[in-house]
C-alpha positions in Angstrom: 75.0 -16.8 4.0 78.6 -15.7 4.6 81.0 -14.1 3.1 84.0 -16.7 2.5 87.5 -16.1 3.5 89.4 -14.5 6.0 87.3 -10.4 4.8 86.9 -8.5 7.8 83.1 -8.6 7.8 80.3 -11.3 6.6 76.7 -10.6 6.0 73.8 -12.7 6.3 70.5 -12.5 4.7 67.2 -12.9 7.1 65.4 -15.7 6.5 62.3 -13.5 5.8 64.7 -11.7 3.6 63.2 -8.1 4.7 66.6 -7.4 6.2 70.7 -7.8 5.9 72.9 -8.4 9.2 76.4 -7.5 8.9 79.0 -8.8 11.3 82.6 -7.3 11.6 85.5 -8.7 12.5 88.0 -6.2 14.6 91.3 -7.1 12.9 91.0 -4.5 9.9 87.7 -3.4 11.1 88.9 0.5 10.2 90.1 -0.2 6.7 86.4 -1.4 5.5 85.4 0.7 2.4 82.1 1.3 1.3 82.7 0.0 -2.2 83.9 -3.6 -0.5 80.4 -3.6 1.1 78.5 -2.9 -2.3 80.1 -5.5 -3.7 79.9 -8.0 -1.2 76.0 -7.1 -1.7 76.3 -7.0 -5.4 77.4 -11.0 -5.2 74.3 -11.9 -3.2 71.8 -9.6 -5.8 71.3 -7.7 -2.5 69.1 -4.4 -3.3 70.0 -0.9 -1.5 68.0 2.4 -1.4 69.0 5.5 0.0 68.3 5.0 3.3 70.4 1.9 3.3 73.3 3.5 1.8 73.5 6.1 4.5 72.8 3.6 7.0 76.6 2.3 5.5 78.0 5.1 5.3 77.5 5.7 9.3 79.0 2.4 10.4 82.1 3.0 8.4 82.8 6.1 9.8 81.9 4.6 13.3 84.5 1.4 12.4 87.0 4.7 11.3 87.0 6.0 14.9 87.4 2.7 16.4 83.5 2.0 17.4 83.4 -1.8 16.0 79.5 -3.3 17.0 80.1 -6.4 19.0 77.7 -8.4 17.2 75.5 -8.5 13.8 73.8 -5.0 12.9 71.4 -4.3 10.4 72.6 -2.7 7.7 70.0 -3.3 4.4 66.5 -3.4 5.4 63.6 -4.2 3.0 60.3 -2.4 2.5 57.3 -4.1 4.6 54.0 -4.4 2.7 51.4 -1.9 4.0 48.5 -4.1 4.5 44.8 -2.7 3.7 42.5 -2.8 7.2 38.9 -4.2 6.3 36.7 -2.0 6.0 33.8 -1.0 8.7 29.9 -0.3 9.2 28.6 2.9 11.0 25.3 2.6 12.8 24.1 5.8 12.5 21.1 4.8 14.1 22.5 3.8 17.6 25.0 6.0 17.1 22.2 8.8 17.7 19.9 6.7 19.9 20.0 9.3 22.8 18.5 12.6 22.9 20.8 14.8 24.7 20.2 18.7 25.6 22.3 21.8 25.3 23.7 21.1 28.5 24.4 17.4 28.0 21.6 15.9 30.1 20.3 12.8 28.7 16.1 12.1 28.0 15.5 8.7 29.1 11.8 9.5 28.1 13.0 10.6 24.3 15.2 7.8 23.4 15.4 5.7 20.2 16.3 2.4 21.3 14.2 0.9 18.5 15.5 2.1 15.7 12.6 4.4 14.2 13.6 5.5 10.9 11.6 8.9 8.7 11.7 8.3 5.0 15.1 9.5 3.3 17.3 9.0 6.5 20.7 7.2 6.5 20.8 4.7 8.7 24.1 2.9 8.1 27.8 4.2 6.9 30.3 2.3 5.4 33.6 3.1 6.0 36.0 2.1 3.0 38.9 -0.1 3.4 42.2 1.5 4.5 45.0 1.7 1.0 47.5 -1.3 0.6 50.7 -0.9 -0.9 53.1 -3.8 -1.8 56.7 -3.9 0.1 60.2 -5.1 -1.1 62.5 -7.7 0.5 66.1 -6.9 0.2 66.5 -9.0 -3.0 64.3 -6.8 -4.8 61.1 -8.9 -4.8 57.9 -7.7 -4.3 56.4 -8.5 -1.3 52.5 -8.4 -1.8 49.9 -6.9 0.2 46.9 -7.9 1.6 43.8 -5.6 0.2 41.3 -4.6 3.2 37.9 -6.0 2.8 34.3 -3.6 1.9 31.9 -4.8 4.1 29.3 -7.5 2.8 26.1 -5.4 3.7 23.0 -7.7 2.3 20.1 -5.1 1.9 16.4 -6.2 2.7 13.5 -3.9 1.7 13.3 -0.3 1.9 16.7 0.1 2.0 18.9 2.2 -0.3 22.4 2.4 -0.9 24.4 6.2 -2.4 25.9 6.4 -5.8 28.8 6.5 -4.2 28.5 3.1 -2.5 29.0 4.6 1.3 25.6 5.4 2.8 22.8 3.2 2.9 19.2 5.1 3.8 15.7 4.2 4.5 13.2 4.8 1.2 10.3 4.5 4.0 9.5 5.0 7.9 10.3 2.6 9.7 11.8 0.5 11.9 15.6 -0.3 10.7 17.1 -3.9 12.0 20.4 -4.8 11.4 21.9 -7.9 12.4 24.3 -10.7 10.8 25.5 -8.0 7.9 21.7 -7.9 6.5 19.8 -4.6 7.0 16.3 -3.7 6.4 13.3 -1.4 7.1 10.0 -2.5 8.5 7.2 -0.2 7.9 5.5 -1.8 11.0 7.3 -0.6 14.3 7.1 -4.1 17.3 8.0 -3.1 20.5 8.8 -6.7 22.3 9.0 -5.5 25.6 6.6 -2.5 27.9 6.9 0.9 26.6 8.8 2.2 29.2 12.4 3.6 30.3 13.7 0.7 28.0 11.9 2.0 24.8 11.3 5.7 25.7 8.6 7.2 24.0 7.5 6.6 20.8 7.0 9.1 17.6 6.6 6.7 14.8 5.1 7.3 11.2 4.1 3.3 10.6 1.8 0.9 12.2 2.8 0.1 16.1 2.4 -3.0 17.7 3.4 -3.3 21.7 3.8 -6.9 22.8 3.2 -5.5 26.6 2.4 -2.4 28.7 2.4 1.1 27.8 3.1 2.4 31.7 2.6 5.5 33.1 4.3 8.8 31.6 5.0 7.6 28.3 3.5 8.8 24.9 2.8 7.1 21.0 2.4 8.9 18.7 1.5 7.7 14.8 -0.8 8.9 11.9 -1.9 5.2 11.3 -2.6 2.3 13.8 -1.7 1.4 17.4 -2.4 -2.5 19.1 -1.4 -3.2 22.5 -1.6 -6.8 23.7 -1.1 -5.5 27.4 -2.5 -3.0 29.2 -2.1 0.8 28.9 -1.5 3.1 32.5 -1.3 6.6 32.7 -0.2 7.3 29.4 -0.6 9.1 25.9 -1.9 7.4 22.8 -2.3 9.5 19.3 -3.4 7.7 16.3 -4.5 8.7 13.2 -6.3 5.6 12.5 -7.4 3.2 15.2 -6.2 2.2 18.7 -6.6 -1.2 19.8 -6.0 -2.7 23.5 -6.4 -6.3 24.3 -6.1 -5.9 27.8 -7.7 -2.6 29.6 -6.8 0.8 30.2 -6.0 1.6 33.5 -5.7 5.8 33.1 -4.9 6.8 36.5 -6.6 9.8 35.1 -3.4 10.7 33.5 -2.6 10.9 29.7 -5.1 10.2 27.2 -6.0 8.1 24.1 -6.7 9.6 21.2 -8.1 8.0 17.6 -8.8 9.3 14.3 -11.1 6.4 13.7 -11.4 3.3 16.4 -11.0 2.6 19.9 -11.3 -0.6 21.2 -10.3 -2.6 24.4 -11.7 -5.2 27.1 -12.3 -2.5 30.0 -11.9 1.6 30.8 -10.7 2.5 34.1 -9.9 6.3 34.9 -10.0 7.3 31.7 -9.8 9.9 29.0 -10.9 8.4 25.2 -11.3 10.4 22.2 -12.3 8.7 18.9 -13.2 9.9 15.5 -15.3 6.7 15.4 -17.0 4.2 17.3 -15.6 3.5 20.9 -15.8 -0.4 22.0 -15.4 -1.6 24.6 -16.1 -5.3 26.2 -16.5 -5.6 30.2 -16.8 -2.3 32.0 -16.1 1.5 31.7 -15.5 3.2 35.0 -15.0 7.0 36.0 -14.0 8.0 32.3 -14.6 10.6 30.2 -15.5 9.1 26.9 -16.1 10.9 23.5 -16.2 9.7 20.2 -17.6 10.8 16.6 -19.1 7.2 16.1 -21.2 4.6 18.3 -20.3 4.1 22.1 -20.8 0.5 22.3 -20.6 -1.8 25.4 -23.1 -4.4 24.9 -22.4 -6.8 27.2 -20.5 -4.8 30.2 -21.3 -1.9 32.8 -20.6 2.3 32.8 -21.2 3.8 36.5 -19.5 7.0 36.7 -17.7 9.4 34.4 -19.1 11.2 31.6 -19.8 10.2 27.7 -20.3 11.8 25.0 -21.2 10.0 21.3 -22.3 11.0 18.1 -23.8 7.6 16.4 -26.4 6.4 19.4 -24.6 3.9 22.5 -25.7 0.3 23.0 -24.8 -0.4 26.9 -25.2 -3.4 28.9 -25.8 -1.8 32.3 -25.6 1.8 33.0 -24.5 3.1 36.5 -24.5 1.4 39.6 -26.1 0.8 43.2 -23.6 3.6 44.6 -25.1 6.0 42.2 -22.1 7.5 41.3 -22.8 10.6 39.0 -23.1 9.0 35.5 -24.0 10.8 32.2 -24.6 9.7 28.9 -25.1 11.7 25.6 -25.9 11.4 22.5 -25.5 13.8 19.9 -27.1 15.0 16.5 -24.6 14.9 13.8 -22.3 12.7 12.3 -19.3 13.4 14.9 -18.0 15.1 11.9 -17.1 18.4 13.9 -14.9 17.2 16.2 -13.2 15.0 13.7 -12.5 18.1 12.1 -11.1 20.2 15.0 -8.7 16.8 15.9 -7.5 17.5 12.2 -6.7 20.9 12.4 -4.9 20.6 15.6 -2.7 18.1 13.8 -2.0 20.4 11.1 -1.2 23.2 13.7 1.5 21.2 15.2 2.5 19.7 12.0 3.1 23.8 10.4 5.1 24.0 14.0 7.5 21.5 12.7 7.5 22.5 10.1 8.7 26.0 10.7 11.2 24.5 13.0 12.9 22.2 10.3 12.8 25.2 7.9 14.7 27.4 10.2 17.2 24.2 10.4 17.5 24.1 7.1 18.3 27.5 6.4 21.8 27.2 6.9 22.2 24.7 3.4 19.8 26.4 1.1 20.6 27.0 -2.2 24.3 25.1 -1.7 22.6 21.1 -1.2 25.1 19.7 -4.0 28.5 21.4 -3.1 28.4 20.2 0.7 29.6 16.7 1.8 29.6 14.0 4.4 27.7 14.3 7.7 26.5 17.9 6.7 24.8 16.4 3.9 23.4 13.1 5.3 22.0 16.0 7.9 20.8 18.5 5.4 19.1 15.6 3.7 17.0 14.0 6.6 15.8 18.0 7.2 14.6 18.1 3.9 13.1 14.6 3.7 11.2 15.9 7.0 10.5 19.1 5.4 9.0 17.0 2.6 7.1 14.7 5.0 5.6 17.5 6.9 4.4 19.3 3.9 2.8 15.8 2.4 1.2 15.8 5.8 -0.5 18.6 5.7 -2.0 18.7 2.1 -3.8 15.3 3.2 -5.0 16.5 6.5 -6.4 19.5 4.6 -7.5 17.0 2.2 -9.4 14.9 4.5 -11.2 18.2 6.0 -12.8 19.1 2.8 -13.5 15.3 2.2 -16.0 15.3 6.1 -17.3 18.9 5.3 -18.5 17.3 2.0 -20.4 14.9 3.3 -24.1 15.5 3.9 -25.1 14.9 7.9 -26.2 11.8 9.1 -30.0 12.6 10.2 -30.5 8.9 11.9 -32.6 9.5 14.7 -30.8 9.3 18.0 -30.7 6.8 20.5 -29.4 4.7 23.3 -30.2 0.8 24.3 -29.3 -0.7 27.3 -29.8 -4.1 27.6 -29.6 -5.0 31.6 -30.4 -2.4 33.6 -30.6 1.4 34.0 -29.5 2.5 38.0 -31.0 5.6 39.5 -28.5 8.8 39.6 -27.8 8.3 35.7 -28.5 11.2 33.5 -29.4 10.4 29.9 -29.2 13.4 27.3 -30.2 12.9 23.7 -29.3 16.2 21.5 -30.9 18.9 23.5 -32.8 16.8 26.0 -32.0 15.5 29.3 -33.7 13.2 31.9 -32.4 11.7 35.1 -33.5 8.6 36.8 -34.7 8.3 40.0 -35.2 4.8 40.4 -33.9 1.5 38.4 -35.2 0.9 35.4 -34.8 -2.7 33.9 -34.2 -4.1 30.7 -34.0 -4.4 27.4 -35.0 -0.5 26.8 -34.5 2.1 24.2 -34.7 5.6 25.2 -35.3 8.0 22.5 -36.8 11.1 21.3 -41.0 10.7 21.9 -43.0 11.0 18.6 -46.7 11.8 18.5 -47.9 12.7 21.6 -44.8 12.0 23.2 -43.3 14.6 20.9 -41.1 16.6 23.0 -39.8 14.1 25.4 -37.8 11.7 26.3 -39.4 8.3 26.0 -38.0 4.7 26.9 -39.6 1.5 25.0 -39.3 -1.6 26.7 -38.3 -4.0 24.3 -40.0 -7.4 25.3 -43.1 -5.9 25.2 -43.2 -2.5 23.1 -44.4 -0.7 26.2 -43.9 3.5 26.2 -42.9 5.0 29.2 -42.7 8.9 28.9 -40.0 10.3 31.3 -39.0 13.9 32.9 -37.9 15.5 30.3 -35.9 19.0 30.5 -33.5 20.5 28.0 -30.5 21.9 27.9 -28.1 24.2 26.2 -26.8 22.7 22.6 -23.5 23.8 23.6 -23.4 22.2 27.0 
């Protein structure tokens, strides 16, 4: 609104009312006072600070020296509202998905694209909404301001938020999804795609399941199950429980698959297989190299060439080939219980080398875990929750040894059935003894140890008719 009359300035209030425009009028521009001003905005209720009132004081002395503003100038100015931001989520996880060295090369290989999480790490930080502070118009009104927003973070299970409200962590290992504001932890790790350069390799404390291929180069690596609906190349599998592949195992004779307990898949090709327990396997196991604590069983398929090596007797469907490719078969006394045993204490051996190496990491926040703050102690807290993992580790795989060396040895007698067809070339060895064939033997037959007069051989019973064949038998070293 104006001022009314003939004054030699007006003011006018914005219609937002956050500001004051003064407009002077020349004639008597000079003789303006500062008290004529204050009460000119005394009749509107218009509210001055300090800042306003020098803001005054420097147009009259510019109207004193004849510097009159040609049109309206702000001269009363409100205070804006400061309005709060909403506040933010941090993946952590992503965040740290690439492994990158000292000298800022990138592991392609090493990668966490999947979001494996160990037991005790944070996964997501909140960041708080930015402070809001209310404003002033010129009339002295408060002008409110907006309050910034906390995230709305639903949390599935194993999933934890701080006292503080400001980290959430994983109570288990285990794969971490977050998606439409809802986070969670799976204890089961699904790959959907190949384990390859778009997973990386795998290190993963839960149950894995692979939708695909496991290609050539990569590794797994878990202390409970592994299933691979695809196929697995030249790569390395370590499980402390079973490994199963629905497809085959094309090894390349690279890499390796390893089992505390199982192996199972639908062929072998190239391959190296280690298994605390049995060793399955459903079509055909060529030119591998197969030992396993348990029964090799391939009932209904064909092994011609490699070499294996059981500890619970072999059921085979054919064994070797016309080609007579070099192919050996043992079986041997004992439960398998041995090299179950020496699998253990090579995990334990690389687990105390972890070990050692989070300790040294550590080092650096003993003894001062409750003073420290922020990302030093999200990071001192996953060391210790690995320290803590590792030792829990260890305990059970010591544990477990005592558990096999307290069980008496199996003393079932040893044997291998093949149910087809035995090729020449093959070389059979039961404990200590050892024959090779030198012409095709058909089936249904059980080769093992001769009793009674055959005492001391190698004998193979034709099943359909009970028939004993003694065979050339010569024996070898136990430790062969």
């Amino acid at each position: 609104m104006e001022q009314a009359g003939q004054a030699p300035f007006s003011i006018t209030i914005a219609p937002d009312k956050m500001s004051v425009l003064l407009t002077v009028r020349p004639a008597g521009a000079d003789e303006i006072t500062g008290p004529e001003i204050a009460a000119a905005f005394e009749a509107e209720s218009i509210v001055c600070d300090e800042a306003d009132d020098e803001r005054i004081g420097r147009l009259i002395q510019a109207l004193r020296t004849g510097n009159v503003p040609e049109g309206p100038v702000v001269i009363v100015k409100g205070v804006p509202p400061v309005h709060g931001t909403d506040g933010s989520v941090v993946d952590l996880v992503a965040a740290n998905a690439l492994s990158v060295d000292e000298q800022g090369n990138v592991s392609h290989y090493d990668r966490n694209v999947l979001g494996m999480v160990k037991k005790g790490e944070a996964i997501l930080r909140i960041v708080p909404p930015t402070p809001h502070k209310d404003g002033r118009d010129v009339l002295g009104h408060t002008v409110s301001a907006t309050p910034g927003k906390w995230p709305d973070i639903t949390l599935g299970p194993n999933v934890l938020k701080s006292q503080d409200g400001l980290t959430l962590s994983a109570t288990e290992a285990g794969q971490y999804h977050y998606k439409n504001r809802s986070v969670r932890v799976d204890p089961q790790l699904t790959v959907r795609s190949d384990v390859s350069f778009r997973s990386g390799n795998i290190d993963f404390e839960g149950d894995i399941v692979v939708d695909k291929d496991v290609v050539t180069g990569f590794e797994l690596v878990t202390p409970k199950n592994v299933l691979i609906n695809g196929a697995v190349e030249g790569a390395t599998i370590e499980a402390g429980k079973s490994v199963t592949v629905r497809t085959g195992i094309l090894g390349q004779h690279k890499g390796r698959v390893v089992a505390g307990d199982q192996i199972s898949c639908r062929f072998a090709n190239g391959c190296r297989l280690e298994a605390g327990g049995d060793i399955s396997i459903a079509k055909y196991c060529f030119d591998s190299e197969i030992r396993c604590g348990g029964k090799f069983l391939i009932p209904q398929g064909v092994v011609a060439g490699g070499e294996i090596t059981c500890g619970g007797g072999s059921v085979v469907g054919t064994l070797g080939s016309n080609g007579q490719k070099r192919t050996v078969i043992r079986v041997r006394s004992g439960d398998g219980r041995a090299q179950a045993v020496a699998d253990m204490e090579a995990r334990i051996i690389r687990a105390r080398e972890q070990l050692q190496e989070h300790s040294e990491a550590f080092r650096p926040f003993q003894g001062r875990l409750k003073s420290i703050r922020g990302s030093a102690r999200e990071a001192a807290l996953r060391i210790a929750g690995q320290i803590k993992d590792l030792t829990s580790e260890i305990e059970q795989r010591q544990a477990e040894i005592r558990e096999l060396l307290a069980v008496e040895p199996d003393s079932t007698p040893l044997t291998l059935e093949v149910r087809k067809k035995i090729f020449s070339s093959v070389e059979i060895i039961l404990d200590t003894a050892r024959t090779i064939f030198h012409k095709d033997m058909d089936g249904p037959v059980r080769i093992e140890m001769g009793r009674g007069e055959h005492s001391g051989d190698l004998v193979a019973i034709i099943l359909h008719t009970g028939e004993t064949r003694t065979l050339k038998t010569g024996f070898i070293d136990r430790a062969a």
